[in-house]
ZANU-937205 format. One line per 3 residues: their letters; for each residue x, y, z of C-alpha. Coordinates in pm, 1 decimal. Example, Ala and Ser with C-alpha at 12.3 -4.5 7.8 and 13.67 -1.06 7.14 Angstrom:
BEGIN
AS) 1230.0/-450.0/780.0 | 1367.0/-106.0/714.0
***
This chain:
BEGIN
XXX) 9738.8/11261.6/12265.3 | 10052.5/11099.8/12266.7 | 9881.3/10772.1/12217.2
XXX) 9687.2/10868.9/11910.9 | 10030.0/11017.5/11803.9 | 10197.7/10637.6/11818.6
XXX) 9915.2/10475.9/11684.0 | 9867.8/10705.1/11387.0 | 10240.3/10627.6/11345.1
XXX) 10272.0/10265.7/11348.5 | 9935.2/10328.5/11119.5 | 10142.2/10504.8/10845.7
XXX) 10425.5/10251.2/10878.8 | 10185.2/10047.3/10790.1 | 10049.9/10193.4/10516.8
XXX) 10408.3/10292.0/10317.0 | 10457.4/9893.7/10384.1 | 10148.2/9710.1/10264.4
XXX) 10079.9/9949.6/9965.5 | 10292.7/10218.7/9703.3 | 10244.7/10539.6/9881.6
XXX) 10343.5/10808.8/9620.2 | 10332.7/11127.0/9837.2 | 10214.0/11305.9/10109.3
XXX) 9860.3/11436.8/10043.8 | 9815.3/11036.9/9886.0 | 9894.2/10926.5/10260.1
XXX) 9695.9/11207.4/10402.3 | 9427.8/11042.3/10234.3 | 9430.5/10684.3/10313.7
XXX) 9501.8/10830.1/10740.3 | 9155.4/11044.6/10716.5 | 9004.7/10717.8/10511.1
XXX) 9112.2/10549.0/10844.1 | 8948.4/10811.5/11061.9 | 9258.0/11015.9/11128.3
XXX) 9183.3/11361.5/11119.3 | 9484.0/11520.1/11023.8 | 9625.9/11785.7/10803.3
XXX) 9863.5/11809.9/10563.1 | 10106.1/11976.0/10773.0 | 10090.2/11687.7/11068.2
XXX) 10149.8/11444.6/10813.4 | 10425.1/11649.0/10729.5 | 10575.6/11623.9/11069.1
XXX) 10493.6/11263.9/11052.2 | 10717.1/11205.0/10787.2 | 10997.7/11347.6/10908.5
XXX) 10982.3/11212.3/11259.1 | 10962.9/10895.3/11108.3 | 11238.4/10934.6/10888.9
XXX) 11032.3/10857.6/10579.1 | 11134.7/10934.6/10220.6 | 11057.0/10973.0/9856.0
XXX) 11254.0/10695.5/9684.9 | 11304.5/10756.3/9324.2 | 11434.9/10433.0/9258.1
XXX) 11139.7/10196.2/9058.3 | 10898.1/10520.8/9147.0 | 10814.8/10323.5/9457.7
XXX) 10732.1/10610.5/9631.1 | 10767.6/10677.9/10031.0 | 10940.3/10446.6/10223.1
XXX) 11141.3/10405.0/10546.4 | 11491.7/10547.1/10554.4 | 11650.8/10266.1/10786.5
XXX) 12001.9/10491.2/10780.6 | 11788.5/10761.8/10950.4 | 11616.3/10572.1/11234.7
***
C-alpha cells in the first residue's frame, strides 16, 4: 500500500509539472485516466501531504509549494 501511495505521488508531481492542473477533481481525473482508483477525498489528502497549492498568479493552477516541503 505504501508503495502505490509513493508512486501515485511522484505520479501527481508529475502531472501538476508537465501540464496546468486547475483543481482537484481535474487531477482526480487524469490519476483514474492513469488507472488510479481514487476518490476525491484521497486526492485531497494527497494534496496536502504534498504541500500542493492553488496559485492564483497567471491562473496556473496547482503547483508545488517549495516553502512547505
Amino acid at each position: 500500500m505504501l508503495l502505490l501511495k509513493k508512486t501515485r505521488h511522484k505520479v501527481i508531481l508529475d502531472l501538476i509539472e508537465q501540464q496546468d492542473v486547475a483543481t482537484q477533481d481535474e487531477l482526480l481525473e487524469l490519476l483514474l485516466e492513469r488507472g488510479y482508483s481514487v476518490t476525491q477525498a484521497t486526492v485531497s489528502r494527497d494534496v496536502k501531504k504534498l504541500g500542493l497549492v492553488k496559485s492564483f498568479e497567471n491562473a496556473t493552477g496547482i503547483h508545488v509549494d517549495r516553502s512547505f516541503c
